[in-house]
C-alpha positions as a Python dict, from the first residue, in 0.01 Angstrom:
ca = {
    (1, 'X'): (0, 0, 0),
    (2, 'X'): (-228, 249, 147),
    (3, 'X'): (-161, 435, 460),
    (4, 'X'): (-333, 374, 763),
    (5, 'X'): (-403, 790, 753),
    (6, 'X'): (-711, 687, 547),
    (7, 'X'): (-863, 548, 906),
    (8, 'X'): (-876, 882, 1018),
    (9, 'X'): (-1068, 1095, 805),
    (10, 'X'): (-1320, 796, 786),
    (11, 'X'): (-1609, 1045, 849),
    (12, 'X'): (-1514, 1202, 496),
    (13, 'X'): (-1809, 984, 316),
    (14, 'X'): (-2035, 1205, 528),
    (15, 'X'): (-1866, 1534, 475),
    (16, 'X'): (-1839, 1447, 43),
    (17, 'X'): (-2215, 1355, 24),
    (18, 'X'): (-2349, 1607, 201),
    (19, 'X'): (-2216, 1891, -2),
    (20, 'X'): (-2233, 1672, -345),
    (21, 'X'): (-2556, 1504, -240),
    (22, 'X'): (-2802, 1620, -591),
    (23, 'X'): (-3168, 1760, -555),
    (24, 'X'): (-3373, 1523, -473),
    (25, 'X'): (-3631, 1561, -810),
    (26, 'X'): (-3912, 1458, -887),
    (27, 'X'): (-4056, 1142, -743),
    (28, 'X'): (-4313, 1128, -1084),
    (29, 'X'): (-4620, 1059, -1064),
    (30, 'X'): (-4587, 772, -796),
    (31, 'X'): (-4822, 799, -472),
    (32, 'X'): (-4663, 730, -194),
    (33, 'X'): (-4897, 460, 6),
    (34, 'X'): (-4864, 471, 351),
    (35, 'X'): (-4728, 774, 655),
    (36, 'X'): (-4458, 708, 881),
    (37, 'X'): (-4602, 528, 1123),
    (38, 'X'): (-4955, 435, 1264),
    (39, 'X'): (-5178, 126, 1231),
    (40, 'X'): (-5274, 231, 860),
    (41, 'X'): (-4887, 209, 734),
    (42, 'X'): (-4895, -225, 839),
    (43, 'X'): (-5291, -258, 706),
    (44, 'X'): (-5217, -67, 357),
    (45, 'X'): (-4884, -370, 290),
    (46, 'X'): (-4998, -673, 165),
    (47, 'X'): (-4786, -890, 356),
    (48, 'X'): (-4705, -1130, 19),
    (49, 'X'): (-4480, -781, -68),
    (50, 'X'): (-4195, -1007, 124),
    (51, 'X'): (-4251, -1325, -117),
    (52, 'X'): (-4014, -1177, -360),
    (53, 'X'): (-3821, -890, -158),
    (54, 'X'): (-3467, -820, -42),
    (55, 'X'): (-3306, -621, 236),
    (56, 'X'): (-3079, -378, 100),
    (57, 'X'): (-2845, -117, 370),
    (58, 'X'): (-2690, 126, 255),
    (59, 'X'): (-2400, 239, 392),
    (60, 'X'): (-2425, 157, 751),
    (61, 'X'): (-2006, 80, 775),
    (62, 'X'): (-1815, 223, 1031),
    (63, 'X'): (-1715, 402, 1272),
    (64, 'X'): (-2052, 497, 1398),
    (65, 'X'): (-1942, 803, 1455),
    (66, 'X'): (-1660, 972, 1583),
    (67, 'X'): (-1640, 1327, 1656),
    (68, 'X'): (-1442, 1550, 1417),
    (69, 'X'): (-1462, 1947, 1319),
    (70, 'X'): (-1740, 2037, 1196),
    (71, 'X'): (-1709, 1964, 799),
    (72, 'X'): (-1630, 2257, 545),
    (73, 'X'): (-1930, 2388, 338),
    (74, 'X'): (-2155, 2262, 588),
    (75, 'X'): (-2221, 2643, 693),
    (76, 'X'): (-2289, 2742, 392),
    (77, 'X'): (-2587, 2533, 345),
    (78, 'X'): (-2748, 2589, 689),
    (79, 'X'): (-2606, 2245, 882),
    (80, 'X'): (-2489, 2321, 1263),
    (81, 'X'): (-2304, 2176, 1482),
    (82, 'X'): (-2590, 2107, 1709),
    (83, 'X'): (-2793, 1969, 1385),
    (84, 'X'): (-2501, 1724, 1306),
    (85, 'X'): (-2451, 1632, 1690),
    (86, 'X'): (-2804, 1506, 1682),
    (87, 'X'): (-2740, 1287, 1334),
    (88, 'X'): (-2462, 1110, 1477),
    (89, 'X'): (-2641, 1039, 1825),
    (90, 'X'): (-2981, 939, 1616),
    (91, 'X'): (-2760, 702, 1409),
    (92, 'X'): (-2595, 568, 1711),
    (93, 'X'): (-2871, 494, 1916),
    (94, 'X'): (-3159, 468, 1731),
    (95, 'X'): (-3107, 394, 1357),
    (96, 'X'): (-2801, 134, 1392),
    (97, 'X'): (-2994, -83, 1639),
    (98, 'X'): (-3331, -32, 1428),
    (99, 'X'): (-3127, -125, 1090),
    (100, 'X'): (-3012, -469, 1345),
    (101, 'X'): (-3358, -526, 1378),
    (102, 'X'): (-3518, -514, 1035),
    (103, 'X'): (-3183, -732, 933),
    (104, 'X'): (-3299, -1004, 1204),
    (105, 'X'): (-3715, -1013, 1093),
    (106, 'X'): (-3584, -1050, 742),
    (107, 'X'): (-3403, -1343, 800),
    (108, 'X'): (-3664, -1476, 995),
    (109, 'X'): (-3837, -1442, 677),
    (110, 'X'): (-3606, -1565, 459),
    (111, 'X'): (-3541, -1292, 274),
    (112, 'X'): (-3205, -1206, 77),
    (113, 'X'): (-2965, -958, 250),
    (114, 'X'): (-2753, -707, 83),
    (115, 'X'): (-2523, -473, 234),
    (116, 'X'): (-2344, -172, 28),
    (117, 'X'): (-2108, 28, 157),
    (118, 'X'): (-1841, 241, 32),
    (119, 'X'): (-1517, 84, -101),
    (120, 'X'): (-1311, 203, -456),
    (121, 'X'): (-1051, -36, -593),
    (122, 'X'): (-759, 180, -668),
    (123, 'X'): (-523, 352, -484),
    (124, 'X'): (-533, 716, -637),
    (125, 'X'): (-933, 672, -650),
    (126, 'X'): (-975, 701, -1048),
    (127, 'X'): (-1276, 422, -963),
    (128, 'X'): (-1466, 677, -779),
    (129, 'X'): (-1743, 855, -980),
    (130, 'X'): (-1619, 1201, -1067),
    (131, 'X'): (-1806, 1391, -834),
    (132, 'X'): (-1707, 1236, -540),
    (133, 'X'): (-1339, 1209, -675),
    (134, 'X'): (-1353, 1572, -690),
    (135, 'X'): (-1547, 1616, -396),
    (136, 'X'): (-1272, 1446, -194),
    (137, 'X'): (-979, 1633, -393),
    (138, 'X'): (-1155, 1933, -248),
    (139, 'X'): (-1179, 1824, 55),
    (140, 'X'): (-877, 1612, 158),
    (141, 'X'): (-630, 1733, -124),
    (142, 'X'): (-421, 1563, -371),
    (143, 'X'): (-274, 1331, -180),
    (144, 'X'): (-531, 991, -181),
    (145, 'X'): (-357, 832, 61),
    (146, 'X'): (-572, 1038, 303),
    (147, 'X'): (-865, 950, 167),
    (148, 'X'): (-1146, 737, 321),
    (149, 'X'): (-1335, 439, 180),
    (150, 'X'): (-1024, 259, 4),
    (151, 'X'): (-1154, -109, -12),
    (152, 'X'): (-836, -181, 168),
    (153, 'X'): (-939, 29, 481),
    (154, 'X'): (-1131, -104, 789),
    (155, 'X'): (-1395, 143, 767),
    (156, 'X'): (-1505, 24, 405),
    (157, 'X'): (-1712, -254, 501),
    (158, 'X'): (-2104, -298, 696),
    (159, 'X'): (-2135, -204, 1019),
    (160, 'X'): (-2009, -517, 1272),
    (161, 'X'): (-2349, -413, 1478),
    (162, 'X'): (-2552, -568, 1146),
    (163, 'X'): (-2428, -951, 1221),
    (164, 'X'): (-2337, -1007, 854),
    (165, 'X'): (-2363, -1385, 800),
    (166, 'X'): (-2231, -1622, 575),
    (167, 'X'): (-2439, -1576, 253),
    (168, 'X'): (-2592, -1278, 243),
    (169, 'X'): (-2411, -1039, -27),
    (170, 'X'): (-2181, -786, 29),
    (171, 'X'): (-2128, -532, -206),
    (172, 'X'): (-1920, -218, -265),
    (173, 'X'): (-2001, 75, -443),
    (174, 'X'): (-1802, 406, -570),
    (175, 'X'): (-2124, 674, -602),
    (176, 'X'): (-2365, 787, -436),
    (177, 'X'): (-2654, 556, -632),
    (178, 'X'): (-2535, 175, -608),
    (179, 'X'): (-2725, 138, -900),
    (180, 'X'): (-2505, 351, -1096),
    (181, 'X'): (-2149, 201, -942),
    (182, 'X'): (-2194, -161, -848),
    (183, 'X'): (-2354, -478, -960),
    (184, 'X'): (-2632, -452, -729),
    (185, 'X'): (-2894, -480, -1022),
    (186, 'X'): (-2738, -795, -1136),
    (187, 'X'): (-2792, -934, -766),
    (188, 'X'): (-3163, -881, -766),
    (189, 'X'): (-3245, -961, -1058),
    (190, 'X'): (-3038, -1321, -998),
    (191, 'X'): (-3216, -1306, -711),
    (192, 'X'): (-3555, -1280, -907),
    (193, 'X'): (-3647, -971, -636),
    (194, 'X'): (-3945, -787, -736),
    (195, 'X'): (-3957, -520, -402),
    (196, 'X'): (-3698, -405, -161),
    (197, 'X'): (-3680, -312, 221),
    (198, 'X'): (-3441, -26, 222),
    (199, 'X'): (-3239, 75, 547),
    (200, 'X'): (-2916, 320, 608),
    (201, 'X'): (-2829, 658, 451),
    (202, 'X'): (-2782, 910, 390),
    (203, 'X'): (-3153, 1041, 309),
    (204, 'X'): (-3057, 1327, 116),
    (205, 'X'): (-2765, 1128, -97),
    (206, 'X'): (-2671, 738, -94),
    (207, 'X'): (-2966, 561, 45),
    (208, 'X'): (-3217, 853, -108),
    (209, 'X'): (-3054, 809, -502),
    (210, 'X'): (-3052, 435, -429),
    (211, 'X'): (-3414, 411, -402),
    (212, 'X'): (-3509, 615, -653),
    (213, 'X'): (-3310, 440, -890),
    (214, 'X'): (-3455, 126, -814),
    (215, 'X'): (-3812, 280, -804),
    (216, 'X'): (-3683, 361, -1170),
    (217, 'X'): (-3608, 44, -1231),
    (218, 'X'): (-3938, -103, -1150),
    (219, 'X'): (-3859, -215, -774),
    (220, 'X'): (-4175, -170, -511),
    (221, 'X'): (-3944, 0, -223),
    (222, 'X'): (-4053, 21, 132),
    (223, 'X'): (-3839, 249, 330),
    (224, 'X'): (-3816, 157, 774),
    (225, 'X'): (-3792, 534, 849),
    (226, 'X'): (-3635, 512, 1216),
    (227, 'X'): (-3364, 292, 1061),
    (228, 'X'): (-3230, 570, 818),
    (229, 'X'): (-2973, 882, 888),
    (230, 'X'): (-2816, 1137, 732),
    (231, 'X'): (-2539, 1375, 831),
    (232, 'X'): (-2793, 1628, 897),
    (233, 'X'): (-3088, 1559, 1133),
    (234, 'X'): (-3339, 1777, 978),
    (235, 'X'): (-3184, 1711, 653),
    (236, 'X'): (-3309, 1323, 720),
    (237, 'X'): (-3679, 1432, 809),
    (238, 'X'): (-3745, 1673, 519),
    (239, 'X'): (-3596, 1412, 216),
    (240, 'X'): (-3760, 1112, 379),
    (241, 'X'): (-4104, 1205, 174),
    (242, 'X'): (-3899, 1326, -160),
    (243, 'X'): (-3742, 956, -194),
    (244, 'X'): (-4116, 882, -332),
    (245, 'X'): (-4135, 479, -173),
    (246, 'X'): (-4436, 285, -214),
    (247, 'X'): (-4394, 235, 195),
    (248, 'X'): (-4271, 435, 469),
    (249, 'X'): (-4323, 285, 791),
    (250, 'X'): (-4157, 268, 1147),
    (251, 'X'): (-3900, -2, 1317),
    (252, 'X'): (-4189, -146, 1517),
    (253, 'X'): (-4450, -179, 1231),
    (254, 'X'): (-4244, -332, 1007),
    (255, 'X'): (-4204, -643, 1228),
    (256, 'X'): (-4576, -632, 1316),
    (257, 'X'): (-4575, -669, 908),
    (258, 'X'): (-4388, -926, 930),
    (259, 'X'): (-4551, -1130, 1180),
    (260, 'X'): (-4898, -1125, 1008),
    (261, 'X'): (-4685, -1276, 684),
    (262, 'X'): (-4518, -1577, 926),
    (263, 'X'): (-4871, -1643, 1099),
    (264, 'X'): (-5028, -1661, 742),
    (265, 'X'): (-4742, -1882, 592),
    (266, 'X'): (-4795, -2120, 853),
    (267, 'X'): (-5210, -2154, 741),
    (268, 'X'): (-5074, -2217, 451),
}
């Protein structure tokens, strides 16, 4: 069995993806439609986008946050203490509620649900892509009982603030990309999903490598900016525009969205 020591380093999927989290690259030659924001980022959607689309959070599991020493390597690459005080209090009390909300208008809609989150299988971690399995060896040390994310553990699993219900899909990943270490793919395409409604984090790893993986794979993605994070603050600003989405758009726009496709179902 696993100790319950894994509980508390639980903030070690931040500290790992930060310093592993890969260059964004290049979007291609994909425009991205719409700005954060502003009447033009609801008129440039066609509301049928939801006909075929899924809600998909990433990694939104908790705790949400605690406090904990300032992560090592995180100096190095120009993150303060300050800068990572504001992530966890923009999580907190702005993109965890927002996330809540975009979960709620989609099942108004009634659209699919999928949360990933963290969660390996076995107990010395060999399920873990190598660069986080090294990445936490650095980190944490040889001994994976210390380790976070262990399906076992309480923190591998959505956040209770999202109101999981009975059937909408959970899934766990072991990378970065849940395209590259789960069976998301197989979901949506069961699902016969054509665009996605991404939430959750972080920018500049998980959520970010997500996307573009499922731009990759064809997927129309609209991103709800005010319901993302990262363990950086700034760091979530500047890779918000490198994840290259069809949509970017706020909280409070996406459910005006969404309301303009329930009035014109009902003329229908």
């Amino acid at each position: 069995m696993m100790t319950s020591s894994r509980a508390r380093l639980s903030l070690g999927w931040a500290v790992a993806l930060m310093i592993l989290a890969l260059a964004p690259g290049d979007a291609g030659e994909r425009e991205r439609k719409t700005q954060v924001g502003g009447e033009g980022s609801v008129d440039d959607v066609d509301p049928a986008f939801f006909d075929h689309a899924a809600f998909v959070s990433i990694d939104f599991q908790p705790p949400m946050w605690r406090d904990e020493p300032l992560p090592k390597g995180f100096a190095e690459i120009g993150i303060t203490r300050a800068d990572v005080d504001e992530a966890r209090r923009y999580l907190v009390e702005v993109a965890l509620p927002n996330a809540r909300r975009v979960a709620d208008t989609s099942r108004a809609l009634g659209m699919p649900l999928i949360f990933v989150h963290w969660g390996y299988q076995f107990e010395d971690g060999m399920d873990l892509d190598p660069a986080t399995y090294n990445a936490f060896m650095d980190n944490y040390g040889a001994d994976t009982s210390t380790w976070p994310h262990h399906i076992s553990e309480p923190d591998s699993k959505p956040a209770d603030e999202l109101g999981v219900r009975p059937g909408e899909y959970v899934i766990a990943k072991t990378a970065q990309d849940a395209f590259a270490s789960s069976n998301i793919a197989h979901v949506l395409e069961n699902l016969q999903v054509e665009n996605i409604v991404f939430v959750g984090g972080d920018t500049g790893a998980c959520l970010g490598n997500s996307a573009r993986s499922a731009i990759a794979a064809g997927y129309r993605v609209l991103c709800v900016e005010d319901a993302t994070f990262d363990a950086s603050q700034a760091r979530r600003q500047e890779m918000l525009p490198e994840i290259g989405c069809d949509h970017m758009m706020s909280t409070e726009d996406f459910e005006r969205l969404v309301e303009r496709r329930l009035g014109s179902r009902s003329q229908e």
